[in-house]
C-alpha positions in Angstrom: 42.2 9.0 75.6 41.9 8.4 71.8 39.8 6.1 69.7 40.9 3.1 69.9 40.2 -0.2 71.9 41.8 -0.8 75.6 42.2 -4.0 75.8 42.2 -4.7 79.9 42.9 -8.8 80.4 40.8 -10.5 83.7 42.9 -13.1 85.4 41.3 -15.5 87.5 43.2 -17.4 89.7 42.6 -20.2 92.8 44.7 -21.1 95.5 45.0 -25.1 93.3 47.0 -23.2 91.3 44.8 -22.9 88.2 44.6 -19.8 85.9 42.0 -18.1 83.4 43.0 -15.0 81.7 40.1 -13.3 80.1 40.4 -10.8 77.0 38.3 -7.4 77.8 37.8 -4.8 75.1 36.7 -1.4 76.3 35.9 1.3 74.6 35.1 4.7 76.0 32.5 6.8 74.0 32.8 10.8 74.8 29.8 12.6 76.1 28.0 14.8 73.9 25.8 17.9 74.0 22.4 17.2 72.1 20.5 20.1 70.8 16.7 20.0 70.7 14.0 22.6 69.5 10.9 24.4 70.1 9.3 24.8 67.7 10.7 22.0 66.1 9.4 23.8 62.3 7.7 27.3 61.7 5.0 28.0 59.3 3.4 31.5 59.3 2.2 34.7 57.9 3.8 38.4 58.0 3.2 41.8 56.4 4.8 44.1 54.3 6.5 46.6 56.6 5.6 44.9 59.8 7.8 43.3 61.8 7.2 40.0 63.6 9.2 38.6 65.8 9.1 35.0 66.9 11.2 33.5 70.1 12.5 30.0 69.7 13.9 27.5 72.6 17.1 26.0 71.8 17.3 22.7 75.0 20.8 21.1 75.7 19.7 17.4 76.3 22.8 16.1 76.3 25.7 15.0 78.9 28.1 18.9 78.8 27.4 22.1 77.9 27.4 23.3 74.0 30.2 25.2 74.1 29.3 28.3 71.5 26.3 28.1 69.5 25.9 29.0 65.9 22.8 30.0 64.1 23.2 30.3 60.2 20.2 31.6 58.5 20.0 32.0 54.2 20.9 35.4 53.4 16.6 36.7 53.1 15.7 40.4 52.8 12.7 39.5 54.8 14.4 37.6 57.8 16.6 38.5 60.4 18.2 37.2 63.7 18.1 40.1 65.9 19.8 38.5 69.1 22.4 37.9 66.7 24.0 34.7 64.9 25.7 33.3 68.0 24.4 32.2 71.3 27.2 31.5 74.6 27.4 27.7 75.3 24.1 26.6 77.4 24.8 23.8 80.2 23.1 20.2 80.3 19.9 20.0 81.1 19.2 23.8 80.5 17.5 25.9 77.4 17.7 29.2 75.9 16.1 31.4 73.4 17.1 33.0 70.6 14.6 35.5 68.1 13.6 35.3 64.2 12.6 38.1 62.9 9.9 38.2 59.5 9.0 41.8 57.9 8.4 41.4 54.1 9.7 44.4 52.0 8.7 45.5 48.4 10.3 42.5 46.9 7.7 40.4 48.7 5.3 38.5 47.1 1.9 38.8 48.2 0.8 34.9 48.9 3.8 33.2 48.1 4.5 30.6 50.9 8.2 31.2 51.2 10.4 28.6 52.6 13.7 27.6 53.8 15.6 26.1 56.7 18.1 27.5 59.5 20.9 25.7 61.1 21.8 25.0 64.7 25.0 24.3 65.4 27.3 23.8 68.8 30.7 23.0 69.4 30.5 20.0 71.8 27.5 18.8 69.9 27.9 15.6 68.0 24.5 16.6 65.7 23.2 20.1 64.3 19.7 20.8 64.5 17.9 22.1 62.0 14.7 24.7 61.5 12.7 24.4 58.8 10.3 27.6 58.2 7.9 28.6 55.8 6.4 32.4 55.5 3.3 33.9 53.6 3.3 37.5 52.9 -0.3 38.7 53.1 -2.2 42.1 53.3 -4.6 43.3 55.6 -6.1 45.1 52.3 -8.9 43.6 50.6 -10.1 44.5 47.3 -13.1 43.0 44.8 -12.1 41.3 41.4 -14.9 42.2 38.5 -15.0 39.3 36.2 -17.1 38.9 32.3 -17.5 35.6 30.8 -17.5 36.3 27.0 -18.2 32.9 24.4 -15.4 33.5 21.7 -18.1 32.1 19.1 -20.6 35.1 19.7 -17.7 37.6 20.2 -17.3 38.6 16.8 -21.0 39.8 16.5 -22.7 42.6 16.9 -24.4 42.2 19.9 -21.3 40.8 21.8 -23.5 38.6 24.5 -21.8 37.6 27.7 -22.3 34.4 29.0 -24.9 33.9 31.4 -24.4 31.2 34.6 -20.7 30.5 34.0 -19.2 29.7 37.4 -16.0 31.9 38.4 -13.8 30.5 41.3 -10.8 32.2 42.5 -7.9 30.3 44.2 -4.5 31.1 45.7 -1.8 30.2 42.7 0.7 29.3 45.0 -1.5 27.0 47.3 -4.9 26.2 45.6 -7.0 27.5 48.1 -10.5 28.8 46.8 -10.4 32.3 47.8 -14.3 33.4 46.7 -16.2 31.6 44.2 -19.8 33.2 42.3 -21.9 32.8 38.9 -21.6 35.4 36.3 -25.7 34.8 36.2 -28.1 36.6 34.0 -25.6 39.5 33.4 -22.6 37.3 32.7 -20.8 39.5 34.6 -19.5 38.2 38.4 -18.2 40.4 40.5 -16.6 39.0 44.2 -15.6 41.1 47.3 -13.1 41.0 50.1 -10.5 39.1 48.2 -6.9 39.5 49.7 -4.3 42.0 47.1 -1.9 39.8 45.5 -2.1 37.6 42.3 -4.6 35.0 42.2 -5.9 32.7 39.6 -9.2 32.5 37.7 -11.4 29.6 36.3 -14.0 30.5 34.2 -16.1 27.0 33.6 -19.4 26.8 31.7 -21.4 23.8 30.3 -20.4 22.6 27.1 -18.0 24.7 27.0 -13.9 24.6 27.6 -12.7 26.4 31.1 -10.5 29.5 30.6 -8.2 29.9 33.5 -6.0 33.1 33.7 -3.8 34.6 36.6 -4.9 38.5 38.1 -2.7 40.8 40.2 -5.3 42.2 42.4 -3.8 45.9 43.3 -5.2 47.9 46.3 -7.4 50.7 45.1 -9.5 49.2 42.7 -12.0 46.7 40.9 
């Protein structure tokens, strides 16, 4: 018991009559549950209004049971625990699961990765664990984005020409991904398809001339 040194002493002794004593130090070190996870770090999508429901494996891989298990999550519109935020103790050797639960809401942005981390904790474990997530809000809806290049030098006349062959490439804001790319051509006007609703950015570039880049909320509905 306790934390501190025994200190045992080994005497050696022959029938001659000599004598070695022999300083031991002993310490004892508890045993300890260890917590492991599968996955050991989520990173998905979900929809507004849809819930999705992913099972994780919480694994004892220690010495004794947890004793009770406690799951804190941030305080998220869009996730919930629904087997609750406390698990009974789970022996050595053995696993169970508990359940995340994503379901964005009208507070959601559409192609934000969103990110956090949940903790793991035990009574009889000498280390948390902790779960690292990231979720994307998307939509099944795709809409087209309508884009005209204008040259700010010619703008002001009467005429009002667009600019022919500018290149328009649309990308993700929050990632960078290139969502659709196209020329405006001989019309100067470009127009691109089945691009996901949500905000996205737009680079207009051009030969000898500057890019213009500008961010779009795509709405469902429309051009």
């Amino acid at each position: 018991p306790g934390r501190d040194y025994e200190r045992p002493v080994l005497r050696f002794s022959s029938t001659e009559g000599a004598r070695l004593d022999i300083p031991v130090y002993l310490y004892a070190i508890p045993q300890f549950a260890s917590l492991a996870l599968n996955p050991v770090s989520i990173d998905t999508t979900m929809q507004i209004g849809v819930a999705r429901q992913i099972e994780v494996t919480l694994s004892n891989q220690g010495a004794i049971e947890t004793g009770p298990v406690t799951i804190t999550a941030p305080v998220l519109s869009w996730l919930t625990l629904p087997s609750g935020s406390s698990m009974p103790s789970i022996p050595a050797g053995a696993s169970a699961t508990f359940t995340l639960q994503l379901k964005g809401d009208q507070n959601t942005e559409l192609g934000a990765p969103l990110s956090g981390a949940i903790a793991i904790n035990a009574v009889n474990a000498q280390n948390g664990v902790r779960l690292p997530f990231r979720a994307t809000a998307v939509s099944e809806d795709k809409r087209a984005l309508q884009v005209t290049a204008m040259d700010e030098f010619t703008f002001n006349t009467v005429e009002k020409p667009n600019l022919q062959n500018a290149t328009v490439t649309v990308k993700n804001p929050y990632t960078g991904a290139v969502l659709a790319s196209g020329s405006t051509g001989a019309t100067g006007i470009c127009l691109l398809e089945n691009l996901p609703v949500g905000k996205c950015q737009i680079t207009v570039s051009a030969d000898k001339h500057e890019n213009n880049i500008q961010l779009a909320d795509i709405a469902p509905g429309g051009v």
